[in-house]
C-alpha positions in Angstrom: 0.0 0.0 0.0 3.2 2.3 0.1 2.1 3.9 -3.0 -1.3 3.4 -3.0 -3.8 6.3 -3.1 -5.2 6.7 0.4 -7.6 9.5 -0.8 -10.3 6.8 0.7 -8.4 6.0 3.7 -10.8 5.7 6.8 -8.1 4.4 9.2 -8.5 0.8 11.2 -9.8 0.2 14.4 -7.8 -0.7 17.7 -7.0 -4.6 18.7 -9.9 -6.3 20.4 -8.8 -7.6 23.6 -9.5 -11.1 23.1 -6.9 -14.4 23.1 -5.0 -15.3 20.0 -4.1 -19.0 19.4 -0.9 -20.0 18.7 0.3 -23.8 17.9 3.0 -23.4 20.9 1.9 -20.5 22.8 -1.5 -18.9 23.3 -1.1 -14.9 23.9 -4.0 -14.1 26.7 -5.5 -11.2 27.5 -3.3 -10.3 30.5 -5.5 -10.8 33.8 -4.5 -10.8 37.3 -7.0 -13.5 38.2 -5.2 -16.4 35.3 -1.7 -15.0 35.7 -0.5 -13.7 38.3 1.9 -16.5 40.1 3.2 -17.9 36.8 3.9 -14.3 35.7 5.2 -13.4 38.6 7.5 -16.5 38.5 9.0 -15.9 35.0 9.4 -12.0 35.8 11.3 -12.6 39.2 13.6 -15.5 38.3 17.3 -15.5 38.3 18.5 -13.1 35.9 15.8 -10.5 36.7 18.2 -7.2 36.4 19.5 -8.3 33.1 15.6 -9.0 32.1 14.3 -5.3 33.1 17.1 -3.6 32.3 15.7 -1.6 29.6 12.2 -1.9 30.6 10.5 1.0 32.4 9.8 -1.0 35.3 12.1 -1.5 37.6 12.5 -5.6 38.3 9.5 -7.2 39.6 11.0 -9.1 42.2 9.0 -8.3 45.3 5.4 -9.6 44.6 3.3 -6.7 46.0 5.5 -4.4 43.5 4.4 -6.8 41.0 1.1 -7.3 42.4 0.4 -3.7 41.6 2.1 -3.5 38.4 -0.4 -6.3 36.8 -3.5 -4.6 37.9 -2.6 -1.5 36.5 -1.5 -3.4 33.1 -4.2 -5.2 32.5 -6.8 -2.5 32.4 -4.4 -0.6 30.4 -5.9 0.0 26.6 -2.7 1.5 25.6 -0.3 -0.2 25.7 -2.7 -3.5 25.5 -0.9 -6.4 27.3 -0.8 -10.0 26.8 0.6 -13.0 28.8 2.3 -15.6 26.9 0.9 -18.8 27.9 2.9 -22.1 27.3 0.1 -24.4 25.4 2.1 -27.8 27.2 1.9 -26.4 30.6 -0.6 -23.6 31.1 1.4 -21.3 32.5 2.3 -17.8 31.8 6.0 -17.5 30.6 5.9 -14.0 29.6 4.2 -10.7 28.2 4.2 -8.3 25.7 1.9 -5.9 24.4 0.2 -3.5 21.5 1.3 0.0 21.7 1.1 3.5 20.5 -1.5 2.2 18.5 -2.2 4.5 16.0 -5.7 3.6 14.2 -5.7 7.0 12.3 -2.7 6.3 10.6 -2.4 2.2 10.9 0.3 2.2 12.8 1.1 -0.3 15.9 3.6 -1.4 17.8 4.9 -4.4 19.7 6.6 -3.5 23.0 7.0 -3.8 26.7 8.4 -7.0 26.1 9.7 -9.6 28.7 10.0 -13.2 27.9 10.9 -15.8 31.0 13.7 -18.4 31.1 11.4 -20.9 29.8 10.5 -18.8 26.8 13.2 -16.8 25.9 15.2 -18.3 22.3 12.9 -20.8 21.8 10.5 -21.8 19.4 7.7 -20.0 21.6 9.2 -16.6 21.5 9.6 -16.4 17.8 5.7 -17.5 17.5 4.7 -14.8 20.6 6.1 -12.5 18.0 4.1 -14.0 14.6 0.6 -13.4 15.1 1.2 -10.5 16.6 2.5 -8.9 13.5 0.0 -10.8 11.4 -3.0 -9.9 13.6 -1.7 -5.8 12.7 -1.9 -6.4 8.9 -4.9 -8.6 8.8 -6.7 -5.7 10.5 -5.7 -3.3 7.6 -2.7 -1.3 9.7 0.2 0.1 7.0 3.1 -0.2 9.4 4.3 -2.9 12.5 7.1 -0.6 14.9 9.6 -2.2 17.0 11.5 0.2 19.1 15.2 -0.5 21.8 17.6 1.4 23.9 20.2 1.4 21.1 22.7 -0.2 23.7 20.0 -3.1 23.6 21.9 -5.4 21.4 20.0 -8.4 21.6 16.7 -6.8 21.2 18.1 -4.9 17.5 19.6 -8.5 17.1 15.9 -9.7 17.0 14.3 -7.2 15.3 16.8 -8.1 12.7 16.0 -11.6 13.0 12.1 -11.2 13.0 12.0 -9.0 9.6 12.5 -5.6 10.6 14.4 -2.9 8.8 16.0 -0.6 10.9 15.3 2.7 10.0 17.4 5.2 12.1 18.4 6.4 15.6 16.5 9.2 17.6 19.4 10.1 19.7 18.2 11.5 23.1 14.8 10.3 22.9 13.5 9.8 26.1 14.9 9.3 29.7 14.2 6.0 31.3 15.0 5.2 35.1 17.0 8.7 35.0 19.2 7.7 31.7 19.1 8.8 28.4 17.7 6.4 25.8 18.9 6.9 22.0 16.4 5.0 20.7 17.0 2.2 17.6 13.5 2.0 15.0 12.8 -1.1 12.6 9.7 -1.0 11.1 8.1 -3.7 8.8 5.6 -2.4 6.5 2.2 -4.1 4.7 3.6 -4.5 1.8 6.5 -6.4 3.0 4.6 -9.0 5.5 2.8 -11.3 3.0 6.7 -13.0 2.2 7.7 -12.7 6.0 4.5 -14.2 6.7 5.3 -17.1 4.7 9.0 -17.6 5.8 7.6 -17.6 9.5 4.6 -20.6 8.6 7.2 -22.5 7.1 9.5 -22.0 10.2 7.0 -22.9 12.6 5.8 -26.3 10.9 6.3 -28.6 13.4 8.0 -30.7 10.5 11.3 -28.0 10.8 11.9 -29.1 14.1 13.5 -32.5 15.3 12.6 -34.8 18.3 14.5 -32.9 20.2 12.7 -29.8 19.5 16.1 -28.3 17.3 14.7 -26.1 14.1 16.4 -28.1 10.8 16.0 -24.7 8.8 16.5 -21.2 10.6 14.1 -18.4 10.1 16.5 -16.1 9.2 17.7 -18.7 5.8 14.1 -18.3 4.7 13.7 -14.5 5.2 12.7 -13.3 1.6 15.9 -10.9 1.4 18.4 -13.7 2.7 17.5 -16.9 0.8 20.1 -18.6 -0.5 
């Protein structure tokens, strides 16, 4: 739709705030009453610091701290959180959520993201990520952000990884926990998705995995602008 004429453009309207199914992971509506203790579990495990580091909360390792934060969260509109649910187990492994969403000009992004020891660089993160992106351009909107502390390295290293192009740096952006934040943007736009889109179906059939759960193929070999 880049250039499309958007004399007719109406805009889109915001997520619903309803579960979306996943084959590994189910992202939930984030609710106290469901996710509290599993939540609270993944966010105050060992490695915490290194896990909120660049998150606006400070680490969520006394539960009445956290207690309060998920409250607050889930009535939130914007930013619109989701727990990560494990579809083996039930339990909540993580969040992440809608943000700055933008139905005037179809823009949305993912953010506020913290993924659990049991989550993180597995094949349940990359899906956590999937329909969220896919959910965004089914629903009409143009452009899908994903925004770092440019000191985050493994969060650009992901965006990377997921599809994004980075677009530039907005030195001196914001001040988070009393530092400055230069802040890295990747974008991935409409017209771009339907070949990411296919690159992730084929990297989530459960036939590119081995008994042991290994991925045969990697996402990133069948990324439209790095086939081989």
């Amino acid at each position: 739709m880049t250039d499309a004429n958007l004399t007719n453009w109406t805009g889109v309207k915001p997520p619903r705030r309803e579960t979306i199914h996943g084959r590994y992971v189910d992202l939930e509506p984030l609710d106290p009453r469901l996710h509290s203790d599993s939540l609270f579990a993944a966010a105050s495990a060992d490695g915490s610091d290194e896990r909120f580091r660049y998150l606006p909360q400070m680490p969520q390792t006394a539960r009445e701290d956290f207690d309060e934060w998920i409250h607050t969260a889930s009535e939130s509109p914007d930013p619109l959180f989701f727990a990560v649910v494990d579809r083996s187990t039930g339990r909540a492994e993580g969040r992440q959520a809608l943000m700055r969403i933008d139905t005037n000009n179809g823009v949305i992004e993912i953010g506020n993201i913290l993924w659990g020891p049991a989550l993180s660089r597995t094949r349940g993160a990359t899906e956590a990520f999937f329909p969220f992106a896919d959910l965004a351009f089914a629903s009409g909107y143009r452009r899908f952000e994903w925004k770092c502390d440019n000191g985050n390295a493994p969060s650009k290293k992901a965006a990377t990884r997921f599809g994004f192009t980075f677009e530039g740096l907005f030195r001196q952006h914001l001040v988070i926990k009393g530092l400055n934040r230069d802040t890295a943007w990747f974008s991935i736009i409409d017209t771009e998705w339907p070949s990411l889109r296919a690159a992730y179906v084929q990297w989530l059939d459960e036939a590119n995995f081995d008994e042991a759960g290994e991925q045969k193929v990697s996402l990133s070999d069948l990324m439209p602008n790095r086939a081989q």
